[in-house]
LORO-537904 format. One record per residue (C-alpha): residue number from 0; residue in three letters; x, y, z. Coordinates in pm, whole numbers, plus 50000, padded with zeros to 5 digits. Layout:
! residues N
@resi = NUM, resn = ala, xx = X, yy = Y, zz = Z
...
! end
This chain:
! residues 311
@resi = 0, resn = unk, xx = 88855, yy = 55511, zz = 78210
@resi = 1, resn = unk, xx = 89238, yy = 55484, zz = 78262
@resi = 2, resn = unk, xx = 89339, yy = 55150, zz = 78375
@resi = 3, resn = unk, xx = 89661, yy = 54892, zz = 78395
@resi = 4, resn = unk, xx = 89605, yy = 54512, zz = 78372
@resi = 5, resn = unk, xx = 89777, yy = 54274, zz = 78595
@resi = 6, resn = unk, xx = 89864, yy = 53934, zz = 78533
@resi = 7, resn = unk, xx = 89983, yy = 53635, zz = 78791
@resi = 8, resn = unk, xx = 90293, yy = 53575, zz = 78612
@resi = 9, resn = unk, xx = 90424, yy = 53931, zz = 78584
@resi = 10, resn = unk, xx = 90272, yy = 54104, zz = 78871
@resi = 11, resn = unk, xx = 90132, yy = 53829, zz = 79133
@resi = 12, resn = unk, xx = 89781, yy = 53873, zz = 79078
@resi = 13, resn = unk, xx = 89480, yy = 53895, zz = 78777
@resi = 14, resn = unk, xx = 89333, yy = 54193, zz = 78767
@resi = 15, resn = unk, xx = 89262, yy = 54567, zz = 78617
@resi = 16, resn = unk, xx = 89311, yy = 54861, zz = 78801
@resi = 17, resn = unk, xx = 89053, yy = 55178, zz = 78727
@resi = 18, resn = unk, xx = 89170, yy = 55533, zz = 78844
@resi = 19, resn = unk, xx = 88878, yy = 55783, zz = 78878
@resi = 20, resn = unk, xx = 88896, yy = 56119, zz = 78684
@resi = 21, resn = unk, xx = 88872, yy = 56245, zz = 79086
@resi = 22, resn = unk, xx = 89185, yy = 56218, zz = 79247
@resi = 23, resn = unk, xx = 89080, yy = 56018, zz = 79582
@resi = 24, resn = unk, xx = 89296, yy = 55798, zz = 79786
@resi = 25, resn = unk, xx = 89019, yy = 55559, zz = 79851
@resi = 26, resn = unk, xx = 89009, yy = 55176, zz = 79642
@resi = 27, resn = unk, xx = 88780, yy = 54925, zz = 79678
@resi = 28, resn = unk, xx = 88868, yy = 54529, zz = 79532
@resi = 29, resn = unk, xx = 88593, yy = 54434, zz = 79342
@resi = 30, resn = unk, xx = 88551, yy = 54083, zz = 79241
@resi = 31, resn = unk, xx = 88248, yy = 54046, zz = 79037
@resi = 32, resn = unk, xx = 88211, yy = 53859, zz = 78723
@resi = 33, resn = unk, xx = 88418, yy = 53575, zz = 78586
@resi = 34, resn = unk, xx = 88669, yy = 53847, zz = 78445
@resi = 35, resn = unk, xx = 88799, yy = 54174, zz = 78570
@resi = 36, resn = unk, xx = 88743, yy = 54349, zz = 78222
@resi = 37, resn = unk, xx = 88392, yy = 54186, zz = 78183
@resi = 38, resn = unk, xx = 88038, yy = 54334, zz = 78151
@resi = 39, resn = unk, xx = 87959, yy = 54292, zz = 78492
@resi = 40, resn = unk, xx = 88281, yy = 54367, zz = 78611
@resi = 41, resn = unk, xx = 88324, yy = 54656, zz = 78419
@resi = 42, resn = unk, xx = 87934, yy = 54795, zz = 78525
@resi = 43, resn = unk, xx = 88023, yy = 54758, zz = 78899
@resi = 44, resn = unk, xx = 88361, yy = 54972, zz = 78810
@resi = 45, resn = unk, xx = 88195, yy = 55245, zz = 78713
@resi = 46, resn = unk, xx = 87874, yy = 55210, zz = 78964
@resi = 47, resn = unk, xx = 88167, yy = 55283, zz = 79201
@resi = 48, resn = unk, xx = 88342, yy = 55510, zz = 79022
@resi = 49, resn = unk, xx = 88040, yy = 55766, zz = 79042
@resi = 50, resn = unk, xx = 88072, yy = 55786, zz = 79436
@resi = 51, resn = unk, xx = 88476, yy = 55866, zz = 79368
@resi = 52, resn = unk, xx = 88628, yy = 55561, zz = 79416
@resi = 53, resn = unk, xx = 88916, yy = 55428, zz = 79269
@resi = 54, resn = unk, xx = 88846, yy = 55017, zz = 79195
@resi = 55, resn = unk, xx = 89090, yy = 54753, zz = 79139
@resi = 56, resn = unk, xx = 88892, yy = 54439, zz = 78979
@resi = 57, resn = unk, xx = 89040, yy = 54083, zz = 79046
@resi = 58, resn = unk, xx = 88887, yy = 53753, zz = 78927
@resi = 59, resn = unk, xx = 89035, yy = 53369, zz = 78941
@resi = 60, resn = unk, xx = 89141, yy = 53355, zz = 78614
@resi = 61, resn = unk, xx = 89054, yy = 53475, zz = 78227
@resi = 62, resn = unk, xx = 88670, yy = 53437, zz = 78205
@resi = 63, resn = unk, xx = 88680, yy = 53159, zz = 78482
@resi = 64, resn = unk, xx = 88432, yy = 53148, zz = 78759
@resi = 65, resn = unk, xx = 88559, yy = 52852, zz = 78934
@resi = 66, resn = unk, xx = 88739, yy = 52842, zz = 79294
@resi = 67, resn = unk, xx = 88986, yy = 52644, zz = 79351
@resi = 68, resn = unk, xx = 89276, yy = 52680, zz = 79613
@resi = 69, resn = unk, xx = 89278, yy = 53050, zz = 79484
@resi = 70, resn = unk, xx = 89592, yy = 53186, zz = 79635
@resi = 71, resn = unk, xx = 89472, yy = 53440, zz = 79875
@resi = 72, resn = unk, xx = 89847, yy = 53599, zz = 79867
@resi = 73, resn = unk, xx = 89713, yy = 53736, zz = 79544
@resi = 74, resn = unk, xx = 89471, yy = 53969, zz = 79726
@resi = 75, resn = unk, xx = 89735, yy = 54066, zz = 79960
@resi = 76, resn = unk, xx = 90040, yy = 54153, zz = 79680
@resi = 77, resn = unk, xx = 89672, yy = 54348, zz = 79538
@resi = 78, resn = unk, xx = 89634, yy = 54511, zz = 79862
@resi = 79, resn = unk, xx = 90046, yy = 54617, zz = 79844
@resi = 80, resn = unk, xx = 89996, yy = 54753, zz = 79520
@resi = 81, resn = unk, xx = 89756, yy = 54980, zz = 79586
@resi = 82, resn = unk, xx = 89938, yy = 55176, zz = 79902
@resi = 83, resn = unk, xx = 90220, yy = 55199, zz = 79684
@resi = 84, resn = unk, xx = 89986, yy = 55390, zz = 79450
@resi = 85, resn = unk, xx = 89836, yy = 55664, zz = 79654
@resi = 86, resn = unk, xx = 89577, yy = 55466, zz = 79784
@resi = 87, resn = unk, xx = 89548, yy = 55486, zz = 80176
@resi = 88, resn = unk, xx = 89152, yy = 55351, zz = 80223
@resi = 89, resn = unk, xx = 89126, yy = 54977, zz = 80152
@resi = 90, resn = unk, xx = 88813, yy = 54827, zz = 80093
@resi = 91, resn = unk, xx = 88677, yy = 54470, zz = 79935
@resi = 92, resn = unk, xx = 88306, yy = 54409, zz = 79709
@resi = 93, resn = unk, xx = 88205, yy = 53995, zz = 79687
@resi = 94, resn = unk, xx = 87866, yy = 53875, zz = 79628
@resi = 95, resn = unk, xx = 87790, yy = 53505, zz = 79632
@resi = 96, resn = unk, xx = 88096, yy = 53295, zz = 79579
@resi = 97, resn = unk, xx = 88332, yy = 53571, zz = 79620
@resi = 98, resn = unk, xx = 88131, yy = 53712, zz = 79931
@resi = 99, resn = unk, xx = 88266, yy = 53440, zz = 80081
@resi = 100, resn = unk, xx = 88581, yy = 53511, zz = 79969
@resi = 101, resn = unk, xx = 88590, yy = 53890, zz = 80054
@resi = 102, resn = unk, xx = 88488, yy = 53814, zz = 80450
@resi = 103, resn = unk, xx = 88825, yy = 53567, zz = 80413
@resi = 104, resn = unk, xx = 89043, yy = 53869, zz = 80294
@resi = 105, resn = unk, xx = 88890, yy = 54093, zz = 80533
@resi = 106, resn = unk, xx = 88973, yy = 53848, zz = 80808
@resi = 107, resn = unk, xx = 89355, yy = 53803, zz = 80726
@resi = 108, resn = unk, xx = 89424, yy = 54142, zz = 80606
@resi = 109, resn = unk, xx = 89399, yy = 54418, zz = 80842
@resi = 110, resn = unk, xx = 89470, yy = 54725, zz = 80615
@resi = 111, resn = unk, xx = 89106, yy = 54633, zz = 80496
@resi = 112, resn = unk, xx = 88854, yy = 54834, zz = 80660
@resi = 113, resn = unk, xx = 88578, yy = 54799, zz = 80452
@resi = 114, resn = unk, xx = 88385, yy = 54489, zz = 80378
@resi = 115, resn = unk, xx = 88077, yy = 54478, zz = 80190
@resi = 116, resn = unk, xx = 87927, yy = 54082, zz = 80131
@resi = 117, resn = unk, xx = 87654, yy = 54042, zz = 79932
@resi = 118, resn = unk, xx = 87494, yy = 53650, zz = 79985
@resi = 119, resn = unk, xx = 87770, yy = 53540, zz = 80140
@resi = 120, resn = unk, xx = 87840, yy = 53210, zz = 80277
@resi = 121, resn = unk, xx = 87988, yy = 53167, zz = 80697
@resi = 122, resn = unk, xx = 88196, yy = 52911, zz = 80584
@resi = 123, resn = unk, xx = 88462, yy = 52778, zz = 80358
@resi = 124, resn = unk, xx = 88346, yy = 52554, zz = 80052
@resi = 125, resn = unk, xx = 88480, yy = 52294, zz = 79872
@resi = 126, resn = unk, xx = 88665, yy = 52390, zz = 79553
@resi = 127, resn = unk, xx = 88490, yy = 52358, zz = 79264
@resi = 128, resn = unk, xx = 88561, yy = 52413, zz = 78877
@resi = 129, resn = unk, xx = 88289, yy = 52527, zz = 78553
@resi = 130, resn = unk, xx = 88304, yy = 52386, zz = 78189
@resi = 131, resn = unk, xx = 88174, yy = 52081, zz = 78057
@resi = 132, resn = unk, xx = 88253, yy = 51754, zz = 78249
@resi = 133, resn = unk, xx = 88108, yy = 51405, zz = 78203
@resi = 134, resn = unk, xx = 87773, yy = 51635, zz = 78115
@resi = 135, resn = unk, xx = 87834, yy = 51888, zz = 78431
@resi = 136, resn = unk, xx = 87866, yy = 52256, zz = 78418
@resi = 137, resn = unk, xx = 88018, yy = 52241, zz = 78717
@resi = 138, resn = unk, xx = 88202, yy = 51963, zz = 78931
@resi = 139, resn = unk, xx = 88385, yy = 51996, zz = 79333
@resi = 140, resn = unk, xx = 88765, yy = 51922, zz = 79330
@resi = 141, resn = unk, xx = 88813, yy = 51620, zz = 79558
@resi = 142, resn = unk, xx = 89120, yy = 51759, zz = 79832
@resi = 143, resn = unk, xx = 89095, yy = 52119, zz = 79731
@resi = 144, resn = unk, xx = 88950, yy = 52441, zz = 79898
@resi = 145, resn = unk, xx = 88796, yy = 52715, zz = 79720
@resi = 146, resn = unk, xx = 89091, yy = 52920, zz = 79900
@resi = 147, resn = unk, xx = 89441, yy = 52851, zz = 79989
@resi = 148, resn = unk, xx = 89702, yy = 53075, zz = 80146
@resi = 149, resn = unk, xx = 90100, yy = 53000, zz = 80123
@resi = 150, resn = unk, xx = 90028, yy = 52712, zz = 79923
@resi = 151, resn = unk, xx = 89792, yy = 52524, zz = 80169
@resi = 152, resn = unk, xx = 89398, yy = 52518, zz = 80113
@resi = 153, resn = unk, xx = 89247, yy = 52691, zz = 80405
@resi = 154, resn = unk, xx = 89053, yy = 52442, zz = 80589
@resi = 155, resn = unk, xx = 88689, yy = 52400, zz = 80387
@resi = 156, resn = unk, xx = 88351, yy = 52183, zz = 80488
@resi = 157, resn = unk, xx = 88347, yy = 51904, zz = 80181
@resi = 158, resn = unk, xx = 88016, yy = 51849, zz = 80004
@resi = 159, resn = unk, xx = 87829, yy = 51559, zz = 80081
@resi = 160, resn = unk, xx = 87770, yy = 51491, zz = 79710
@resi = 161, resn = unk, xx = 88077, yy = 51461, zz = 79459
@resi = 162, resn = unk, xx = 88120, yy = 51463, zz = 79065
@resi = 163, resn = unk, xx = 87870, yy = 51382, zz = 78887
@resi = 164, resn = unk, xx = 87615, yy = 51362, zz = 79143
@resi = 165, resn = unk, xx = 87679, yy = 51689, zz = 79268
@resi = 166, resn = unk, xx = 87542, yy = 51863, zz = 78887
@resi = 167, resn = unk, xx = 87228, yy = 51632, zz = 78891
@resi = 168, resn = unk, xx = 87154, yy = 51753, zz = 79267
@resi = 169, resn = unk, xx = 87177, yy = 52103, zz = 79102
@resi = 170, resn = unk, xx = 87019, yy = 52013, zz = 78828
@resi = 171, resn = unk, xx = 86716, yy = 51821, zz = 78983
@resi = 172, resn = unk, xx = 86635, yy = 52135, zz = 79214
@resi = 173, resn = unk, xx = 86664, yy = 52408, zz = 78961
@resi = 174, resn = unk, xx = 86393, yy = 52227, zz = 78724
@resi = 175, resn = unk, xx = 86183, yy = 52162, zz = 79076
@resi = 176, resn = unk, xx = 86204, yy = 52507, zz = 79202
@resi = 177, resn = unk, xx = 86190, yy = 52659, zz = 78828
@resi = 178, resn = unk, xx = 86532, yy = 52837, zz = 78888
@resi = 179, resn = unk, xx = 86809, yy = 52946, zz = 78648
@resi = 180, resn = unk, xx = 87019, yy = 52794, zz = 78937
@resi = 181, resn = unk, xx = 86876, yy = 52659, zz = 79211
@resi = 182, resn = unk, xx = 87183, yy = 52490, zz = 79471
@resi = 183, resn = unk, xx = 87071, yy = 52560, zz = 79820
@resi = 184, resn = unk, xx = 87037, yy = 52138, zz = 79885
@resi = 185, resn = unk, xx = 87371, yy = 52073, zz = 79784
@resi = 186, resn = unk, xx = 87473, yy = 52325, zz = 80057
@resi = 187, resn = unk, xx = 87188, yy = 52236, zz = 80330
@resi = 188, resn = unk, xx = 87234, yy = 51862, zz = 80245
@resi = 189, resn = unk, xx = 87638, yy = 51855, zz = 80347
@resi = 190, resn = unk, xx = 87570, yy = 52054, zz = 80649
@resi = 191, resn = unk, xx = 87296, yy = 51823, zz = 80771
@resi = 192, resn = unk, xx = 87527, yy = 51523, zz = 80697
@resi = 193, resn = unk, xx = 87744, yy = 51716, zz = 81007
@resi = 194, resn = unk, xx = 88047, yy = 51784, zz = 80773
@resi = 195, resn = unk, xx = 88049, yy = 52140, zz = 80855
@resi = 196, resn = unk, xx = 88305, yy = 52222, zz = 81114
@resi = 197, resn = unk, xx = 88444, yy = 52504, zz = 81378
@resi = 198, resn = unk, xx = 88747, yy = 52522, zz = 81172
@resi = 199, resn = unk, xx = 88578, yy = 52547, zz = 80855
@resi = 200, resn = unk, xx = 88405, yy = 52907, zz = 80975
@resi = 201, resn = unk, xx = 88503, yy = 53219, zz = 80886
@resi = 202, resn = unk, xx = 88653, yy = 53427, zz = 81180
@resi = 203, resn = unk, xx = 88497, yy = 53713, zz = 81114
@resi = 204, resn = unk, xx = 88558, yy = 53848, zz = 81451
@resi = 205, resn = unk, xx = 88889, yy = 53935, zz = 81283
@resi = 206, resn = unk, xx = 88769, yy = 54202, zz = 81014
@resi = 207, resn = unk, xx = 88894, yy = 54508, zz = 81064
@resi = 208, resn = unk, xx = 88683, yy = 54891, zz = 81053
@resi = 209, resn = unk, xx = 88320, yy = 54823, zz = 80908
@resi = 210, resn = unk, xx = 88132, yy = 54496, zz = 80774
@resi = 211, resn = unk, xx = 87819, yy = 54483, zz = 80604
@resi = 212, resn = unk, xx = 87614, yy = 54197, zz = 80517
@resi = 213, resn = unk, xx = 87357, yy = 54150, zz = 80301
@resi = 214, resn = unk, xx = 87095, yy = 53904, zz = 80189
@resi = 215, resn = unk, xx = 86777, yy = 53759, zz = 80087
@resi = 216, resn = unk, xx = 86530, yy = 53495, zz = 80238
@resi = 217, resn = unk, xx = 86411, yy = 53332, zz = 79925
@resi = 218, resn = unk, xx = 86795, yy = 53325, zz = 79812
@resi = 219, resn = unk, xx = 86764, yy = 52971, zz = 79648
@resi = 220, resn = unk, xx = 87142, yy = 52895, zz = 79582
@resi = 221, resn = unk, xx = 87211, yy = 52901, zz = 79964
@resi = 222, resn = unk, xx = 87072, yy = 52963, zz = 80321
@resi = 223, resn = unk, xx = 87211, yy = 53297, zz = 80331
@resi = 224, resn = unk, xx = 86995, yy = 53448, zz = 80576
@resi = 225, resn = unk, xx = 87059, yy = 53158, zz = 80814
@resi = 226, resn = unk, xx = 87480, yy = 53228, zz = 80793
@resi = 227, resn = unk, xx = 87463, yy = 53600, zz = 80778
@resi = 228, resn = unk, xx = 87250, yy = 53568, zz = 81161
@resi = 229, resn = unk, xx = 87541, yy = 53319, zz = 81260
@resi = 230, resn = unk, xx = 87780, yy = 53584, zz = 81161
@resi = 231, resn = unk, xx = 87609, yy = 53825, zz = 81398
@resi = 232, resn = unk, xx = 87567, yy = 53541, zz = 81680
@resi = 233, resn = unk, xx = 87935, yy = 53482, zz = 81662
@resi = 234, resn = unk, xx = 88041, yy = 53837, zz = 81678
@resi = 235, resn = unk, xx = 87832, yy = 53891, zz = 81946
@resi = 236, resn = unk, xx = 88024, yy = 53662, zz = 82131
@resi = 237, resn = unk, xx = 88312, yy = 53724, zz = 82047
@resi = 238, resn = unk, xx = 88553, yy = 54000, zz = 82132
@resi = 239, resn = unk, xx = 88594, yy = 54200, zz = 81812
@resi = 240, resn = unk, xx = 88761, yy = 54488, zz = 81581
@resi = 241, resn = unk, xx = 88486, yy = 54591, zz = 81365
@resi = 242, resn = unk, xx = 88132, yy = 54760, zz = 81339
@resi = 243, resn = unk, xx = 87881, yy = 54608, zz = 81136
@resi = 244, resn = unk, xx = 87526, yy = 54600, zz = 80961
@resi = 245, resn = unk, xx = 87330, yy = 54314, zz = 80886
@resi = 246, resn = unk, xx = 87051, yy = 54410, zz = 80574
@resi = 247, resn = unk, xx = 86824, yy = 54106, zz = 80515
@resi = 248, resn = unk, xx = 86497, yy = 54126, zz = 80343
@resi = 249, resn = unk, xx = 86229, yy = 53870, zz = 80237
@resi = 250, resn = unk, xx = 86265, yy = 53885, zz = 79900
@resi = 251, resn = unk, xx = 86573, yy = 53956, zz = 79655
@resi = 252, resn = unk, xx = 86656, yy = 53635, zz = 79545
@resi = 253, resn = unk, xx = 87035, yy = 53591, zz = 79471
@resi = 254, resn = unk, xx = 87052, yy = 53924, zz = 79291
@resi = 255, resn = unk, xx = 86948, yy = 54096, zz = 79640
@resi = 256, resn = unk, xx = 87227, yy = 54421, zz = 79457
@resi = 257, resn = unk, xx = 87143, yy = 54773, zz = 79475
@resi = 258, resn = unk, xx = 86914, yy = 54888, zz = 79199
@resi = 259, resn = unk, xx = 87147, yy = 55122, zz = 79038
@resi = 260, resn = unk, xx = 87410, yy = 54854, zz = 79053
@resi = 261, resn = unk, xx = 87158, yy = 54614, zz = 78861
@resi = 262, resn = unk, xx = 87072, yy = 54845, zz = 78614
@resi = 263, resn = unk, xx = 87443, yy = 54912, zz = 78529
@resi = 264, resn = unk, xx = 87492, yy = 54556, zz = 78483
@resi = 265, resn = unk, xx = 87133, yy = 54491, zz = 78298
@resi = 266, resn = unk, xx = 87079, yy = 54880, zz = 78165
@resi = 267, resn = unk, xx = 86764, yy = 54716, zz = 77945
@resi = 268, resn = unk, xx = 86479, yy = 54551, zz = 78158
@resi = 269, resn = unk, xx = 86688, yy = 54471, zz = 78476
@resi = 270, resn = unk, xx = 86409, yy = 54372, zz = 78692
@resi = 271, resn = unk, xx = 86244, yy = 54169, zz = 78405
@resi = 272, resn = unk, xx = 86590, yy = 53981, zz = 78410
@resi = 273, resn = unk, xx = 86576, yy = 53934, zz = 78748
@resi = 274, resn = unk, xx = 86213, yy = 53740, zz = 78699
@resi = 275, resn = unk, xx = 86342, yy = 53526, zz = 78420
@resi = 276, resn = unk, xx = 86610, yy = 53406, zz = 78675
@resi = 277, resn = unk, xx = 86416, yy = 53314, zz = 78963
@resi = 278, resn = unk, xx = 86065, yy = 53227, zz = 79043
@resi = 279, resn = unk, xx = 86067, yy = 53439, zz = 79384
@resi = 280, resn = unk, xx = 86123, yy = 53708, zz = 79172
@resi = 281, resn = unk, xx = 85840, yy = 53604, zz = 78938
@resi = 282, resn = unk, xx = 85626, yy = 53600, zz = 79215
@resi = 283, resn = unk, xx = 85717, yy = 53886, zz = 79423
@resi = 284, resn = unk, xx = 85849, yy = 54138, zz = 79191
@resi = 285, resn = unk, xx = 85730, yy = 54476, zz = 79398
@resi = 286, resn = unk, xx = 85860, yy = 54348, zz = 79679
@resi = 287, resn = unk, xx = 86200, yy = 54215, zz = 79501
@resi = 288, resn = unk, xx = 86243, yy = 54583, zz = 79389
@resi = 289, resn = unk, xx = 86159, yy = 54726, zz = 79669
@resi = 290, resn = unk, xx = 86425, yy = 54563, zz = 79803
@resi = 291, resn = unk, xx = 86680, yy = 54633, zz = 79545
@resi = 292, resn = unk, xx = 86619, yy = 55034, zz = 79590
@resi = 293, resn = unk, xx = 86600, yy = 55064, zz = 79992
@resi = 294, resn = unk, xx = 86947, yy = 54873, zz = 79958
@resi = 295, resn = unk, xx = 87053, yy = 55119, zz = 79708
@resi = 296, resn = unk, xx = 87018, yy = 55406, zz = 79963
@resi = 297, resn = unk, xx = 87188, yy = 55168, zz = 80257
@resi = 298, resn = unk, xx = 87487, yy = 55087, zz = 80005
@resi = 299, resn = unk, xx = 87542, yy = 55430, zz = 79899
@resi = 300, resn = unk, xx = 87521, yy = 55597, zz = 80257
@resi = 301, resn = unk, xx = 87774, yy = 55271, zz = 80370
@resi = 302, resn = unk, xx = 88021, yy = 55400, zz = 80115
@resi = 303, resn = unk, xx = 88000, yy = 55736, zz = 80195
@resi = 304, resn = unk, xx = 88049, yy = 55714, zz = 80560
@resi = 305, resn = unk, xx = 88332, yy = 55490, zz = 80502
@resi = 306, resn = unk, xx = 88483, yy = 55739, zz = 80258
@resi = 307, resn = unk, xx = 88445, yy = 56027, zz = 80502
@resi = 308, resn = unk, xx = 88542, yy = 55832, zz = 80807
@resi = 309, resn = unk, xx = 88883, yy = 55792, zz = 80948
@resi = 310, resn = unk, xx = 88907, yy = 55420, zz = 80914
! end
């Protein structure tokens, strides 16, 4: 696959660029992975690339997976880049963390006008860095967003518990619920504690062309189910620009991805991977799957209209 790498320094933003064989004018951002040359990263590339897209991968920072005051303006000088290149259909891929962050893009940047979220959050978190801290994989950043935009973090709902706390409340509920990663009290637990505010929302009233939201019941890092249904309440009342889908099943767990999608990333034993991660999967496997492939379908048929459309 021909592609150019971008760094912050030199070109305002981290990221690889991957032009299909088929000349198209469509790009989608994809940020997936803790690196935009990655496994993951580079799977999703070319799941997209087989439907004729062109994909421009962006992550934080070199094999970093924490968010902190991320400068959106980096997904906007992206966005620049690729009209200047031929590319006249704008589109953004998140799941978890960076589902959040796509439905932020989408809301400040118009010339997107496709969104697909994948267990997103509603709301703006709490920066937060991974390594090795005081015995934590992962600690929040006390006065820092996981998003900022002209040098100011974009209004966020703190978590109720802070470094080191915050890892043991991870920690504790992973072991309980027999999880690989198992985080939905640290989110549940802060909004209960009523620091989640209006401002802290994501407008996503503001999204432009088509949204699509997806998610799983028994996600167990967060209640994404319960934020993808505000989503819908609040566009419902409010006056807004864009269409949208809601696809929620049971089961899924966190990796609640299209099959074929899963079995680029895991091409050995994906759905036995998907088991050894989470006990919902362990326990509902068939209906995990089942899942996985009647997304596959709604994901490709998504891309496709959006592709064809006029948007």
């Amino acid at each position: 696959m021909k592609h150019f790498h971008f760094e912050p320094e030199t070109d305002g933003f981290y990221g690889a660029y991957w032009e299909n064989t088929t000349q198209t004018d469509a790009a989608l951002i994809v940020m997936l992975g803790d690196d935009p040359e990655d496994h993951m990263c580079k799977a999703c590339v070319r799941w997209l690339q087989n439907d004729g897209f062109n994909v421009l991968s962006m992550s934080p920072a070199k094999k970093d997976y924490g968010h902190h005051n991320y400068p959106l303006e980096r997904i906007e000088t992206a966005i620049q880049w690729l009209k200047e290149h031929g590319n006249k259909k704008i589109g953004v891929v998140g799941a978890s963390t960076t589902g959040m962050l796509a439905l932020v893009a989408a809301s400040h940047f118009p010339d997107i006008t496709l969104t697909l979220a994948f267990t997103p959050s509603d709301f703006v978190w709490q920066g937060f860095m991974q390594g090795k801290k005081d015995g934590c994989k992962e600690w929040p950043i006390p006065g820092e967003s996981t998003v900022s935009y002209h040098g100011k973090p974009i209004p966020y709902m703190p978590f109720v518990y802070q470094h080191p706390e915050y890892w043991h409340v991870v920690e504790q509920s992973s072991k309980e619920h027999k999880d690989l990663l198992h985080s939905r009290r640290l989110f549940d637990d802060s909004e209960a504690a009523g620091l989640l505010k209006e401002e802290h929302m994501i407008p996503v009233e503001k999204i432009q062309g088509r949204l699509v939201l997806v998610g799983a019941e028994d996600d167990g890092l967060w209640d994404t189910v319960k934020y993808i249904k505000r989503m819908e309440q609040r566009l419902q009342n409010k006056a807004h620009a864009c269409s949208y889908a809601a696809y929620i099943y049971e089961h899924g767990t966190h990796f609640v991805f299209p099959q074929t999608l899963l079995r680029k990333i895991f091409p050995v034993a994906a759905d036995w991977i998907v088991t050894k991660c989470f006990s919902a999967a362990k326990q509902y496997p068939a209906a995990c799957h089942a899942a996985r492939m009647d997304l596959d379908q709604k994901i490709h048929t998504e891309l496709m209209n959006w592709k064809m459309s006029r948007l």
